[in-house]
C-alpha positions in Angstrom: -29.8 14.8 -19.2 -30.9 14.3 -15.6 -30.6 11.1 -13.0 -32.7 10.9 -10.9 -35.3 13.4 -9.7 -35.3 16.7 -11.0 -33.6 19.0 -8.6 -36.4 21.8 -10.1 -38.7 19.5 -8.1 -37.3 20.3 -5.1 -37.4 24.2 -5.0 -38.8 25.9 -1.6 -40.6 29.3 -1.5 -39.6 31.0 1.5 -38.5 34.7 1.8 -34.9 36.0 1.4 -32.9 39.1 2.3 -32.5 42.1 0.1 -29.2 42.0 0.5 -28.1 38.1 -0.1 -30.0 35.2 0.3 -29.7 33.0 3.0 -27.6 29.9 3.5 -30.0 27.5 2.4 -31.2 29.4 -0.4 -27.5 30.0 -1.7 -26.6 26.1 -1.4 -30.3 25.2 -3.1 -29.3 27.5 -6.0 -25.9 26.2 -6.6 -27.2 22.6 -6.7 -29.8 23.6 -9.6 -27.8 25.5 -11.2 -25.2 21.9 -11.2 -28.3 20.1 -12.1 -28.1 17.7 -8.9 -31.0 16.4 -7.1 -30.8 15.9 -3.3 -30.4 12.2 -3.3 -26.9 12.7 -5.4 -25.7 15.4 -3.3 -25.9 13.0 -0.4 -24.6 10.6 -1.9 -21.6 12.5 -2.7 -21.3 13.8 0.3 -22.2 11.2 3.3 -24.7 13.8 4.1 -28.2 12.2 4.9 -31.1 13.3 2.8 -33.2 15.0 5.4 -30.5 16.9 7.0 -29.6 18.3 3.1 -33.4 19.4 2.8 -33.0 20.8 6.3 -29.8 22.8 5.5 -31.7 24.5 2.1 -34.7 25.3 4.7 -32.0 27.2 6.6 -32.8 24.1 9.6 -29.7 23.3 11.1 -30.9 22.3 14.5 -30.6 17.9 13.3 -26.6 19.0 12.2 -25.7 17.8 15.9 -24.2 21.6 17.0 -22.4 24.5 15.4 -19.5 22.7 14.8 -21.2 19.9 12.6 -23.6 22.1 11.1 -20.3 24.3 9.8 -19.0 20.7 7.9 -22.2 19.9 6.7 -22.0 23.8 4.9 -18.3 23.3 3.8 -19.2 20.0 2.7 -22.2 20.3 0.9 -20.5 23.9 -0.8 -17.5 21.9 -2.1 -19.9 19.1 -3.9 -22.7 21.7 -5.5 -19.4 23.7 -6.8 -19.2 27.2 -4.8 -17.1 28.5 -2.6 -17.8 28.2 1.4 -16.2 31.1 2.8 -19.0 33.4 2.6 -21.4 31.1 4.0 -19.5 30.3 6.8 -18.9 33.9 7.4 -22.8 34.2 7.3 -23.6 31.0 9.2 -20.8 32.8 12.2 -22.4 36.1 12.0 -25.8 34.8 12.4 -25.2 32.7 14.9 -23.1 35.9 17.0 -19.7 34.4 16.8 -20.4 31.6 19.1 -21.1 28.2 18.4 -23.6 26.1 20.0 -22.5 23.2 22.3 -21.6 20.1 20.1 -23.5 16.7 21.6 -21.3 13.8 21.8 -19.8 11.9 18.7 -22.0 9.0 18.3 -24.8 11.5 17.8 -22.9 12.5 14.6 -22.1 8.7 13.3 -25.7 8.3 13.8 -26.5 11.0 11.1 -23.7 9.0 8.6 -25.2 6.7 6.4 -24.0 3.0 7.6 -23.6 0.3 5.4 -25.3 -3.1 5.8 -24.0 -5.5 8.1 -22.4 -8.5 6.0 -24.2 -11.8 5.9 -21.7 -14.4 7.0 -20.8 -16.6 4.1 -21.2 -20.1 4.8 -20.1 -21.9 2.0 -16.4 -20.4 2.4 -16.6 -21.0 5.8 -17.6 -24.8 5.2 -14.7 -25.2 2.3 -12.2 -24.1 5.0 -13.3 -26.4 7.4 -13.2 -29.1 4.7 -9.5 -27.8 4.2 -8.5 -27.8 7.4 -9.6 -31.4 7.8 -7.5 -32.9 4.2 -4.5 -30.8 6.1 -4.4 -32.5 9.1 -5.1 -36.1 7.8 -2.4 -35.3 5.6 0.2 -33.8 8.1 -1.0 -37.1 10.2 0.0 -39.7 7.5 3.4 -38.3 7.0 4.8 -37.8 10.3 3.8 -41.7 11.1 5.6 -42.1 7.5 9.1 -40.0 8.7 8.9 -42.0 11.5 9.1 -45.7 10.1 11.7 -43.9 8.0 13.5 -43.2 10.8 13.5 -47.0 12.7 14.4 -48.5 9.5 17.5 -46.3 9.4 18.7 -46.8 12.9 18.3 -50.6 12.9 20.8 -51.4 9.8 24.0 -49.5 9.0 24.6 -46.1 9.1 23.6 -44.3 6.0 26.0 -42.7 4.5 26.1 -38.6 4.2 24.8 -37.7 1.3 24.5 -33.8 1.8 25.5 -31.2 -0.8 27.1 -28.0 -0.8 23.8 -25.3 -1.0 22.5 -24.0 -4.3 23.1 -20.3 -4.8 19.8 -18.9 -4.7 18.0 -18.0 -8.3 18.3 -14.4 -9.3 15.2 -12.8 -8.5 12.7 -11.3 -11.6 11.9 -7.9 -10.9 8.5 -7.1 -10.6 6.4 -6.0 -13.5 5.5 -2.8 -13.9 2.0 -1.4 -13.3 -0.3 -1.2 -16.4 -1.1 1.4 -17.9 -4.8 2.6 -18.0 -4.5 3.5 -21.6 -3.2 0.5 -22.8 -5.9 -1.6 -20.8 -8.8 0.9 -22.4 -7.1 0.1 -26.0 -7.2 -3.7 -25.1 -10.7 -3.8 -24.1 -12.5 -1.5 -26.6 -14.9 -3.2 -28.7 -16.1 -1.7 -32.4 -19.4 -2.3 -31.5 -20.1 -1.6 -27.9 -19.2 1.7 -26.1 -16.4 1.2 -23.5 -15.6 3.9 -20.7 -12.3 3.2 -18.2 -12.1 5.6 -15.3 -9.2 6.3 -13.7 -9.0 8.6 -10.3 -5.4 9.2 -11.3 -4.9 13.0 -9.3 -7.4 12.0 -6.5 -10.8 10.7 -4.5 -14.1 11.2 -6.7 -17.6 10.0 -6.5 -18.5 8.7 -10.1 -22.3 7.7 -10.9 -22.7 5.6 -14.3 -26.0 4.4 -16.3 -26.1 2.0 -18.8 -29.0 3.2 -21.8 -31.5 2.1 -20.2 -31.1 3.9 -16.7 -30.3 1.6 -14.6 -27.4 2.2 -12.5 -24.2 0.0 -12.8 -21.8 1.8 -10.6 -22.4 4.6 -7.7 -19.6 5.3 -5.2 -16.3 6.6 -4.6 -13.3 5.9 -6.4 -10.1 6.2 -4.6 -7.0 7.9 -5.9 -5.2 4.9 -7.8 -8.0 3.0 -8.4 -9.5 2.3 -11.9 -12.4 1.1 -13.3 -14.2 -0.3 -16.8 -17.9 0.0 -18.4 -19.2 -1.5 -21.3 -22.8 -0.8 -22.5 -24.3 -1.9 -26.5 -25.4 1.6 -27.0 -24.6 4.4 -24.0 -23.3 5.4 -20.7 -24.1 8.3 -18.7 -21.6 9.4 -16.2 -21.8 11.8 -13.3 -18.0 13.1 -12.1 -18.2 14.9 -8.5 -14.8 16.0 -8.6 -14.1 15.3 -12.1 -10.4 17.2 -12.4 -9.3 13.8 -10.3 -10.2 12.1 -13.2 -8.5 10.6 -16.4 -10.9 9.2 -18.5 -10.9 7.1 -22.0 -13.5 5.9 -24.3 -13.7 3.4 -26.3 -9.9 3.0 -25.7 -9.1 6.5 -26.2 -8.5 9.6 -23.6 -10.8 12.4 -23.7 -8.9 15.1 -23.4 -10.9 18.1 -21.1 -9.8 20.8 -19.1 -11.4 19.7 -16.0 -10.9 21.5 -12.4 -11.1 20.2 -9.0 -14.2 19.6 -7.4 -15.9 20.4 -10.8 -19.1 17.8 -11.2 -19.5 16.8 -14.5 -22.5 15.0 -16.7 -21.1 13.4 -19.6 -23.0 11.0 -22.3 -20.7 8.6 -24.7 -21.7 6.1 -27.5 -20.5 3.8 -29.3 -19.7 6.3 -32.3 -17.8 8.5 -30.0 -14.0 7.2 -30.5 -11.7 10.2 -30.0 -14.3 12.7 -30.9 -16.0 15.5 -28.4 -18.5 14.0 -25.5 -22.3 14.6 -25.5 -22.3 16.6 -22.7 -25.6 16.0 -20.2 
């Protein structure tokens, strides 16, 4: 099972050496052969989509320098599942053992995808303001309260002292313990819906997930600690990019895998897949 386009779609035809192929050519391979497209490689790597077609044409000249073009190889290597060594042994004896000058950093940043600027959010803004306002009204009425209070006392007698000894402060509760992601998988795990929690227990991955129908209802990075919960009538298609960070359960049990570091993973679950072994992609 695929998402997106078909990384076959995006084979080049140019000539290699007898010997080994060429940089490009190795990292093109190693992404068909893990059945990613370019548009998910980016994505898991904060690499832009043309410069990843310009690496697998053996272009490095929009990597920014030497030095950026050599991350971009390590980078891209790590996500498709080989090892980068060679390649950057290659990339260094091609390139004579000395690396282009690097341009400054923003011309980097500019090759990062950026997120959206945030649109400011006027209703909370206006229910602060409205907050602010009750606060201060308030504040005002009591301090003109404390002071007639205060007259009243001075002109009659002299109240009498009416202070007691402090309280001994209340034992403090100590804090709950952290949930476990089992238990929250078992909680939420319907009979008749398919239920997949993800928890990055070991580490940082970039997960993508697909309801039946395609459409995509979570595609980022999950950081180490965080967990997170998907419910679907029928399916859900997962893509793991470093899936041995991962602890997974469906349908509030854990699927137990042998999976490695950096490995991607396409996995497929349904409803009828309680404790038994994934339909893999």
């Amino acid at each position: 099972m695929s998402i997106g386009n078909s990384p076959e779609d995006d084979r080049p035809s140019f000539p290699e050496d007898e010997d080994r192929p060429s940089i490009g050519r190795a990292l093109q391979l190693a992404r068909i052969d893990a059945r990613l497209t370019v548009d998910e490689v980016s994505a898991a790597t904060r690499v832009r989509v043309p410069i990843v077609h310009a690496i697998e044409q053996d272009d490095f000249s929009r990597c920014g320098g030497d030095v950026y073009a050599r991350g971009h190889i390590r980078t891209i290597a790590h996500a498709v599942g080989i090892d980068p060594a060679p390649l950057l042994a290659q990339f260094t004896e091609e390139r004579g053992g000395r690396p282009s000058p690097t341009p400054a950093a923003p011309l980097f940043e500019a090759e990062r995808i950026r997120p959206e600027p945030r649109r400011p959010n006027w209703t909370a803004a206006m229910v602060a303001a409205i907050v602010a306002v009750v606060g201060f009204v308030g504040f005002t009425m009591f301090s003109d309260s404390d002071k007639s209070g205060k007259n009243s006392v001075a002109e009659g007698s002299v109240a009498p002292s009416t202070s007691k000894p402090a309280d001994k402060p209340a034992p403090q509760k100590p804090a709950d313990p952290k949930p476990d992601p089992a238990d929250s998988a078992i909680a939420g795990a319907p009979k008749d819906k398919v239920t997949v929690l993800i928890s990055a227990d070991q580490g940082k991955s970039w997960i993508s997930v697909k309801d039946h129908n395609g459409v995509t209802m979570f595609d980022g990075f999950l950081d180490k600690g965080q967990t997170k919960t998907f419910m679907d009538d029928e399916r859900i298609d997962l893509v793991l990019g470093n899936a041995g960070a991962i602890k997974l359960f469906v349908n509030g049990k854990e699927i137990k895998d042998d999976f490695q570091p950096g490995q991607v993973e396409r996995l497929s679950y349904t409803k009828g897949d309680a404790g038994e072994d994934p339909e893999v992609g």
